[in-house]
Each structure stands twice: as structure tokens, then as C-alpha cells.
C-alpha positions in Angstrom: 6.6 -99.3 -61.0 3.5 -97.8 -59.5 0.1 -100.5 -59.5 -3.7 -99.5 -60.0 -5.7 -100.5 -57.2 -7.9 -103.1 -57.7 -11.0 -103.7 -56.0 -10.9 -102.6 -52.2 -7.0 -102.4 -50.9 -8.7 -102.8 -47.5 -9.9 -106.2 -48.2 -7.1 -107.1 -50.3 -4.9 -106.3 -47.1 -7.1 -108.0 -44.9 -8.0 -111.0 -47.0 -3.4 -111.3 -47.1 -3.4 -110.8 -43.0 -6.3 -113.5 -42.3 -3.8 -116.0 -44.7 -0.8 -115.4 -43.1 -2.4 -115.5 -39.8 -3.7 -118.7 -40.3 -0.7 -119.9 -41.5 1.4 -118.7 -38.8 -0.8 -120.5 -36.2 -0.5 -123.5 -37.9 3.2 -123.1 -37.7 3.4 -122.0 -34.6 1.1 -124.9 -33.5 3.0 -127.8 -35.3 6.6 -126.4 -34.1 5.9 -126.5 -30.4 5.7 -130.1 -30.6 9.1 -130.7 -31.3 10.7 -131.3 -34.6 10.4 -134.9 -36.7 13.5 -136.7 -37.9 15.5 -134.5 -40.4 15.6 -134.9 -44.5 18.1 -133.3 -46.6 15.3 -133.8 -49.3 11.8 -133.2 -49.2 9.5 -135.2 -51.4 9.7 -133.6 -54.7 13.6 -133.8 -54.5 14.5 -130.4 -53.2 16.5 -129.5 -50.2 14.7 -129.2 -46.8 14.6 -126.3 -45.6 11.7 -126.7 -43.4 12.8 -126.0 -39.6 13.7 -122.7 -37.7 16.7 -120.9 -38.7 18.7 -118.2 -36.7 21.8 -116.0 -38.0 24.5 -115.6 -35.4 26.4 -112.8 -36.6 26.5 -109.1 -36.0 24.7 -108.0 -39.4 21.8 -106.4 -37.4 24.0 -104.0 -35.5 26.2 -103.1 -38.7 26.7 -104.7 -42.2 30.1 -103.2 -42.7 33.5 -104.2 -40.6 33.5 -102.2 -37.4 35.3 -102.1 -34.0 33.3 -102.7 -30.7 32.4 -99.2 -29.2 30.3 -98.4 -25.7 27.0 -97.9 -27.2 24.9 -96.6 -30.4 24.6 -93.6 -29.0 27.7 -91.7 -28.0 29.0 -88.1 -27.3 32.2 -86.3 -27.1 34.6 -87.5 -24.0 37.3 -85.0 -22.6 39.4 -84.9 -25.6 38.0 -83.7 -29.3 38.9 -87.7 -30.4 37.0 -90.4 -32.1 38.0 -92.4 -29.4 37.8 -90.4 -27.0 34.0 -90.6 -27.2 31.9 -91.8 -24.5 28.0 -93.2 -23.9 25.4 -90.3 -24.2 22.6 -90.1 -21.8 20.3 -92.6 -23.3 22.4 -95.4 -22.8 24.8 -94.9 -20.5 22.8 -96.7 -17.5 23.0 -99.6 -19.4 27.0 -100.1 -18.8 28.6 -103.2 -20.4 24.8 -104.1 -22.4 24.9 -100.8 -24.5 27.9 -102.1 -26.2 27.9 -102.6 -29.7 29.7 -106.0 -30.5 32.9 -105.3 -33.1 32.2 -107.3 -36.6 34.1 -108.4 -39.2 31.7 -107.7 -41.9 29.1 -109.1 -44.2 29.8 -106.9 -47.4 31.2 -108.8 -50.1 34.0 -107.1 -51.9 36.0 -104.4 -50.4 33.6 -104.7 -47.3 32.2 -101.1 -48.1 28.9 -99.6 -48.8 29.3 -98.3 -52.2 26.4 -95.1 -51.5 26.2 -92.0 -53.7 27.4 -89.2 -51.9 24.2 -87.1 -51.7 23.1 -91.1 -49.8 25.8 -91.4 -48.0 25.3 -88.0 -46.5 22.4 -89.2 -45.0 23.2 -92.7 -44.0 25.1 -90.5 -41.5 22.6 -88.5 -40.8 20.7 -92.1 -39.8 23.2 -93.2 -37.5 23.3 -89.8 -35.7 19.9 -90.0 -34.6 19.3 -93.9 -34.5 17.1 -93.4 -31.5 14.5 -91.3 -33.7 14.8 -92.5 -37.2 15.4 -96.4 -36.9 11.9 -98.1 -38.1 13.0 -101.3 -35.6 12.4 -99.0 -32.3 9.0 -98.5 -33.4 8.2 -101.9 -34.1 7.8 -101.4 -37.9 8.1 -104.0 -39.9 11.6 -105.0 -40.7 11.8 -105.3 -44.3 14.0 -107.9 -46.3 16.9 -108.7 -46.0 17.2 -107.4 -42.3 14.4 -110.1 -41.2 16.7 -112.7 -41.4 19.7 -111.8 -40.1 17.6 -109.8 -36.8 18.7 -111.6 -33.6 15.7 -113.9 -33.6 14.6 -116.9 -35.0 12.2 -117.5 -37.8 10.6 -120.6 -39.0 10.4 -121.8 -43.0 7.6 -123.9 -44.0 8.2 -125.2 -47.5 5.8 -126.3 -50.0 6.2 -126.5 -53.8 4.8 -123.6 -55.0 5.2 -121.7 -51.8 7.5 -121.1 -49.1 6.2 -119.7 -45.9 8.9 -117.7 -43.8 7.2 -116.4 -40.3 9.1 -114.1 -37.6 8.8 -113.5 -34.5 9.4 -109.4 -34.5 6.7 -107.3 -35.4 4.5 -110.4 -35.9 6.2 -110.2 -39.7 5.9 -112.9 -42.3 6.7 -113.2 -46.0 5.3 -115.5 -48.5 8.4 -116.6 -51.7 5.7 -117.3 -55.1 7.1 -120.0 -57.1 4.4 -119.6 -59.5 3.2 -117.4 -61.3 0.8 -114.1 -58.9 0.0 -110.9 -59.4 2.3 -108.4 -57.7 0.8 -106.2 -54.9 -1.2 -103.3 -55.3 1.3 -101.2 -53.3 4.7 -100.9 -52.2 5.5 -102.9 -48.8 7.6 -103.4 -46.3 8.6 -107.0 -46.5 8.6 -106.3 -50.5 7.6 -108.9 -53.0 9.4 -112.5 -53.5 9.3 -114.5 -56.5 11.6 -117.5 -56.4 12.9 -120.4 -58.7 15.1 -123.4 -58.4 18.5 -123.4 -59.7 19.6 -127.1 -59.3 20.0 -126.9 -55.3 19.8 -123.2 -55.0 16.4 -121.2 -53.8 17.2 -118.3 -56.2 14.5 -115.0 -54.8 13.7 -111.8 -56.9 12.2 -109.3 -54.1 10.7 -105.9 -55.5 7.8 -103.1 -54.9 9.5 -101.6 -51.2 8.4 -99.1 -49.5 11.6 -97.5 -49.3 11.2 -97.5 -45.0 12.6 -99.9 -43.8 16.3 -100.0 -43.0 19.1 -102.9 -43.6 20.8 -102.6 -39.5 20.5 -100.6 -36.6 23.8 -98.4 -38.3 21.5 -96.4 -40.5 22.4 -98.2 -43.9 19.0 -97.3 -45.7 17.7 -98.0 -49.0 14.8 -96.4 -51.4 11.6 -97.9 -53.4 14.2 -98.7 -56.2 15.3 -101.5 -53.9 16.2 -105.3 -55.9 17.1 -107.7 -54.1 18.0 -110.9 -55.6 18.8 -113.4 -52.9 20.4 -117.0 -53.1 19.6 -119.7 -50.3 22.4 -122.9 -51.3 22.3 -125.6 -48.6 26.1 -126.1 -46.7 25.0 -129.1 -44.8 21.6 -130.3 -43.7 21.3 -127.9 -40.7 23.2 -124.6 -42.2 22.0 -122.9 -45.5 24.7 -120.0 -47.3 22.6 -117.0 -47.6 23.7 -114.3 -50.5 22.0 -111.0 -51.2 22.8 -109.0 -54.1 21.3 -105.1 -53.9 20.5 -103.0 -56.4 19.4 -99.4 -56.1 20.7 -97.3 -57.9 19.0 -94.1 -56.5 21.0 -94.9 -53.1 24.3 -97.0 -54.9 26.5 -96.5 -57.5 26.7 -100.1 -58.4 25.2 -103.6 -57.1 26.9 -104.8 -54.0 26.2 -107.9 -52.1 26.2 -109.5 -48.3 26.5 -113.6 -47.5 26.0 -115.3 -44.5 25.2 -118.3 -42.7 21.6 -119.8 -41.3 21.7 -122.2 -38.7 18.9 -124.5 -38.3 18.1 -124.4 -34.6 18.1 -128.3 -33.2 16.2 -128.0 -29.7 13.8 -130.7 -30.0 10.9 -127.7 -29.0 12.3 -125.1 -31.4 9.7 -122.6 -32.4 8.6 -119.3 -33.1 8.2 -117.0 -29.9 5.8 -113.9 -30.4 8.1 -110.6 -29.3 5.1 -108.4 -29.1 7.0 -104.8 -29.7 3.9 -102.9 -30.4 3.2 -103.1 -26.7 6.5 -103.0 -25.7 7.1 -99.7 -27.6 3.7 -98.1 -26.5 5.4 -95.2 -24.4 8.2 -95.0 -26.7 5.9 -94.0 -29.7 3.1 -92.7 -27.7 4.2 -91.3 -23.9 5.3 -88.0 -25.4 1.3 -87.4 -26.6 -0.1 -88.1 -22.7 -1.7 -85.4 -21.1 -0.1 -86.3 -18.0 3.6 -87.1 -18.5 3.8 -91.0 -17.1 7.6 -92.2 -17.3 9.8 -89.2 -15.9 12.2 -89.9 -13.8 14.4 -93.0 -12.9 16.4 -93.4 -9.8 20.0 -95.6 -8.9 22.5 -96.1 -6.6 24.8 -94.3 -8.8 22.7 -92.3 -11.2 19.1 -90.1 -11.5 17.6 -89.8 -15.1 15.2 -87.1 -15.5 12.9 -87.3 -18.6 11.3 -84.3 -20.3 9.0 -85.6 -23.6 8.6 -83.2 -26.2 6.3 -83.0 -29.3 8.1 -81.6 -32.7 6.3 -79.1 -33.5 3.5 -79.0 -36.8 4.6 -81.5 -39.6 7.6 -82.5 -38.0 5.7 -84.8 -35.8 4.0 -86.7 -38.5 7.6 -86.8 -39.9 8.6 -88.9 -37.1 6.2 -90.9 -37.2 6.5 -91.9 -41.1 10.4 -92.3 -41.0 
């Protein structure tokens, strides 16, 4: 579904950043001084989900089951093997902290992706070139569901006719309507969430993507035709079940679903840090554009790295850019 634009989608985009900013400073104001005594029930009789929340899974390296392995970025070994591989050049300073932690899984089911093939051919492609296509080494916003399974916490402030989620990457937030709004004027990143109660369960309908975001660092990708319907059912007063059904059926051949666990986080100070990745990934995005190369070469006691930048050339640099 495409929208008209209405009125000026400058202001309309700034009048929805000067909201959440203010609402994320009042968060991030009230959080830092330490939590007050726990409810399972906030006033109106619903659970409390107001706190910060954290997965502790795996999910953001890979939905699917998978084995640990030396690094996202590998290259053939000595012998023509899968497991023969070994770290490639971009990570292979790293040692031991390049690893990619082995995972049992958050795909319901069979535990597989069901992707068309022409998709699945380039959810491969993806995980070839993680370095230049995933949107969370630029900083880009991180989309839904893949916010809240990220290895960060994120705070929930809960109202009754809207719930506030704010995270810490990319400065991203996401607003759940549970009333009746107009929908955006574009597609976006962190989509569109329109939620109802189902006895104890947050039940969210999130629509209009803008088909660039990905769902974990493995290259699993999805397109505008992205529905999510997620369900947030409380296990105890400090852990919520979280359940995403996915629908898009111009990347899979049928609906498929993840589940996992949030767990509140009980520090007394618990809050929302900034991690400020626009400036952290100012070389990474820009360096290659300087007129004087700046980061080029990296000495060790076991090791030099040389670095040569490169510009792709006409429309393939915008194309890098956009992905």
C-alpha cells in the first residue's frame, strides 16, 4: 500500500522526531534513578511491562540453528572443506572475539527459513558480503523484529493507549497505537505498530517497511510486503514470551514464526545507554571519500594490516550506500 503525502513530509518527520525525542529524555531521565517497587499489574489491570528488557540469545547473529564458527567473514583454509575454512582478512586480528557463538535456533517449526528460491539465492548473497550490505554496520536503523533481540537493552514505557519502546542503537524508538492513527505517509524502517489486548497478551500488527532493514547479522532479509504480527504474553513478572509471526510472501512461501524470551533487567540503576554508531561508523561509511586516505595501516606483534579504500565506481556507489 503506497500513501499520498499529506502536508509537508518534512515537518511531519520532524514534528514525529521532536515527540520521540522528548519522550526518550523523559525516559532516559526517570530510569537513571533507579527503578520503584515492581507490579505485575499496572493501574488499569494490565500486565507491567514498564522496565528495561534485554534478550540473551544468539538471534542477532543468526535466527536459524547453527554451529560456532571463527568469524562472519571467512575464506578457504588448506583443504577445499566447509570446515576447513578459516577467518578472512577483516577479522582475523580479532582471534577468539570474531567468533560467532553456535545457537540452537529461534525459528519455530522445522527451525528453517522457508525463502523462495529466487530469495534464498540472495540471502546468500547477504551473508557473503555481510561487511558491505548489513544495514547494522552503517548504523541504520534496525527495523522490527531485530530491535529487540540486538544485544542491547531497551526500555518500555507503558501507557493505555500507547506504548513507548526506546533503544539504545541508532538512537531508535517505536511507538505500539492502541487507538485508532493514521498510518505513515511512507514506508519506514521501524514499520508501523498497532496493538490490542488479548486477555494478558500485547497482540502487535506491524506494517508499511521499507524493505532495508535486515532480521540478523546472517543476511536473512525481508521486502516492503513485510507483516509482522507479534505477541508479548508475560511468563513471570520479570520475563515476557516474545512470538513473531512473518509474512511476506514476496521473500516466503508461507508464514513462519520466531519466540523468545525478554528479561527484565533488575539493576536498581537500569537504563538506557546512548551507543552513538553514527560516529562510531564515520570512517566506515565515509573514510573511503577523504581526499587524503586517514586509516591505512595497522601494526602488531604478530601481524601488519595494510588498508587500500576504494570508491565503486558510478551508481554502484549510491548502491552501497542505499542497501
Amino acid at each position: 500500500m503506497e500513501y499520498r503525502f499529506r502536508g509537508s513530509t518534512v515537518a511531519t518527520a520532524l514534528a514525529a522526531a521532536t515527540v520521540g525525542a522528548v519522550i526518550s529524555v523523559a525516559v532516559t531521565g526517570t530510569a537513571g534513578q533507579g527503578q520503584a517497587p515492581r507490579s505485575a499489574e499496572t493501574p488499569d489491570g494490565r500486565p507491567n511491562f514498564n522496565g528495561v528488557w534485554q534478550a540473551n540469545n544468539e538471534a542477532h547473529w543468526d535466527l536459524e540453528a547453527h554451529e560456532a564458527r571463527a568469524g562472519m567473514v571467512m575464506q578457504q583454509g588448506v583443504y577445499p572443506y566447509e570446515f576447513s575454512t578459516v577467518p578472512a582478512a577483516p577479522v582475523v586480528a580479532l582471534g577468539a572475539a570474531a567468533g560467532v557463538p553456535g545457537s540452537l535456533g529461534v525459528v519455530g517449526g522445522d527451525g528453517r527459513i522457508p525463502y523462495r528460491p529466487d530469495a534464498l539465492r540472495i540471502r546468500q548473497e547477504n551473508s557473503a558480503n555481510w561487511i558491505d550490505r548489513d544495514p547494522e554496520l552503517k548504523c541504520y536503523l534496525p527495523g522490527i523484529p531485530r530491535a529487540m533481540y540486538m544485544p542491547y537493552p531497551f526500555q518500555i514505557v507503558q501507557g493505555t493507549d500507547k506504548i513507548q519502546m526506546t533503544f539504545g542503537f541508532s538512537n531508535a524508538a517505536r511507538v505500539i497505537h492502541l487507538n485508532d492513527v493514521t498510518g505513515p505517509p511512507d514506508y519506514t524502517y521501524m514499520g508501523h505498530s498497532v496493538g490490542r489486548w488479548e486477555g494478558d497478551t500485547l497482540v502487535v500488527e506491524v506494517t508499511e517497511f521499507n524493505g532495508r532493514t535486515w532480521f540478523d547479522r546472517a543476511g536473512n532479509f525481508h521486502s516492503t510486503a513485510l507483516h509482522l504480527t507479534e505477541r508479548f504474553s508475560p511468563m513471570t513478572p520479570d520475563a515476557i514470551w516474545y512470538e513473531v509471526t512473518i509474512t511476506d510472501p514476496e521473500t516466503f512461501t508461507e508464514p513462519w514464526t520466531m519466540a523468545m524470551a525478554l528479561y527484565r533487567r533488575l539493576e536498581p540503576n537500569a537504563t538506557v545507554l546512548d551507543y552513538p554508531c553514527i560516529e562510531f561508523t564515520e570512517e566506515f561509511m565515509y573514510g573511503h571519500l577523504r581526499r587524503e586516505q586517514l586509516v591505512k595501516r595497522w601494526e602488531g606483534e604478530t601481524m601488519i594490516v595494510d588498508i587500500t579504500r576504494k570508491v565503486p565506481p558510478g551508481d554502484r556507489l549510491h548502491e552501497w550506500y542505499r542497501r
